[in-house]
N, C-alpha and C positions, 0 to 999 in steps of 0.2 A: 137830127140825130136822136136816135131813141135809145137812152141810155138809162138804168136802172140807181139807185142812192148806191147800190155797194162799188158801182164803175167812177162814181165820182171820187169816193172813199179811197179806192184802191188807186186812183190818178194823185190823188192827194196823199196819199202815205206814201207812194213809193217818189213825189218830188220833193218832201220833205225829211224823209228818216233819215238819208245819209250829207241832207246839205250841213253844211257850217253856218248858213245862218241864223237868224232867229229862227228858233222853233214853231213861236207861233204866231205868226204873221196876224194882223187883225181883219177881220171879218170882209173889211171892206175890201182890202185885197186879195182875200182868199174868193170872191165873189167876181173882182172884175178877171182873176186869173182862169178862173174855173167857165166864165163866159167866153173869153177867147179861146179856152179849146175845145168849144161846142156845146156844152152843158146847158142846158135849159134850165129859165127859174126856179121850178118848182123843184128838180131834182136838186139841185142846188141848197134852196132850204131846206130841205129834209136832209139832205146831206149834213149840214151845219147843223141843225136841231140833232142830229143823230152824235157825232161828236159833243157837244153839247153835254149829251146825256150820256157818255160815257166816263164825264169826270163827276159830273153830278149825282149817279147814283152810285158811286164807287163809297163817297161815304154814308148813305143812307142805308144802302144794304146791311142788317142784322144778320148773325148766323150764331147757332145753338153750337157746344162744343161739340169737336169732332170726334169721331172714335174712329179707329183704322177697320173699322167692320162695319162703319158707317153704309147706309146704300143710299142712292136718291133716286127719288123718285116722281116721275115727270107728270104732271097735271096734264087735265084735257087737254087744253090747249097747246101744251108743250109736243104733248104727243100727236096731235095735228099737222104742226109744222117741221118738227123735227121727225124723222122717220128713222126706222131702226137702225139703218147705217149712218145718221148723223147720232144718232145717241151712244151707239156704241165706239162711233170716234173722239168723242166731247169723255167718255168712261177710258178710255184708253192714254188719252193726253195727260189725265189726271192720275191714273196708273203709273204713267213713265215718269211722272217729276213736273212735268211742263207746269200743269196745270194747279193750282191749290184748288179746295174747296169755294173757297169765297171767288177769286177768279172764273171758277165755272157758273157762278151764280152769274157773277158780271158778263161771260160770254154769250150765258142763255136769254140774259135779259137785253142784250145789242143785237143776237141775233134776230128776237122777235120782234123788235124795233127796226126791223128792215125791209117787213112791212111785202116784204116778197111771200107767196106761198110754195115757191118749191126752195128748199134751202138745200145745200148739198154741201157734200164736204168739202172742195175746193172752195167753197165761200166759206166754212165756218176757218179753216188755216188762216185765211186773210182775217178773219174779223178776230183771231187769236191774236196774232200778230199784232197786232192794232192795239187789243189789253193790252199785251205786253208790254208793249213803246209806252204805254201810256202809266205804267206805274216803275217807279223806282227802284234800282236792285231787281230787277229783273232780266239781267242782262245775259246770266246763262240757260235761263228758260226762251228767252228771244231766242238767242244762236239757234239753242234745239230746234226751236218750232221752223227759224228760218232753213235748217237742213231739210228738214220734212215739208215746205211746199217749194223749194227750189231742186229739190232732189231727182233729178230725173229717169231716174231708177227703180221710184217708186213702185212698189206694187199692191197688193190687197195686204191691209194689215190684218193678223189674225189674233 
């Protein structure tokens, strides 16, 4: 099976967000779970390395104060991999409420930790989602973003 770290990601968020169980099962389990449904090693750990590092650099991230006239602005490398309709989706999220500032720092920095080179915006919705679950009180920015990649009505946002 050749599957990509954000397939294993996305196999793992959507059997854990709505269980009752423990949320975070321990490594070892999440390992022999993710083998029996096809997963190979390697995507596996960089799956776990990649979650890993979405609780990890949530508090190492610094950010200067905001002003509401703030802009950002994407480095080489951002701009490589992010192309202008993931930028201007990742600007729009944070337009409408979803998204904070620091939060977009945390999206851009999972997104490039995915280690893929075409990123698209149907992957960047899921790797939102994923922030979202993963920090506290965030529970009406979730709803949102879950409206917008469950929406199947979707069309070009402008």
């Amino acid at each position: 099976m050749k599957e990509n770290v954000l397939d294993v990601l996305m196999y793992l968020f959507d059997a854990y967000v709505d269980t009752e169980e423990d949320p975070e099962p321990d490594q070892h389990e999440l390992r022999l779970e993710l083998s029996r449904a096809g997963f190979g090693d390697a995507e596996i750990d960089r799956a776990l390395e990649w979650l890993d590092g979405l609780t990890e650099h949530q508090d190492n991230l610094t950010f200067n104060a905001q002003t509401e006239n703030g802009t950002r602005i994407f480095n080489d490398r951002e701009l490589l991999r992010l192309d202008a309709g993931c930028r201007g989706f990742i600007t729009y999220l944070e337009q409408i409420g979803i998204l904070s500032p620091p939060q977009r720092e945390i999206l851009i920095d999972r997104l490039l930790a995915l280690e893929t080179t075409d990123i698209d915006v149907e992957q960047i919705k899921w790797v939102v989602l994923m922030v979202l679950f993963s920090q506290p009180g965030q529970e009406t920015a979730y709803a949102r973003m879950e409206d917008l990649v469950f929406d199947e009505n979707s069309g070009v946002l402008h």
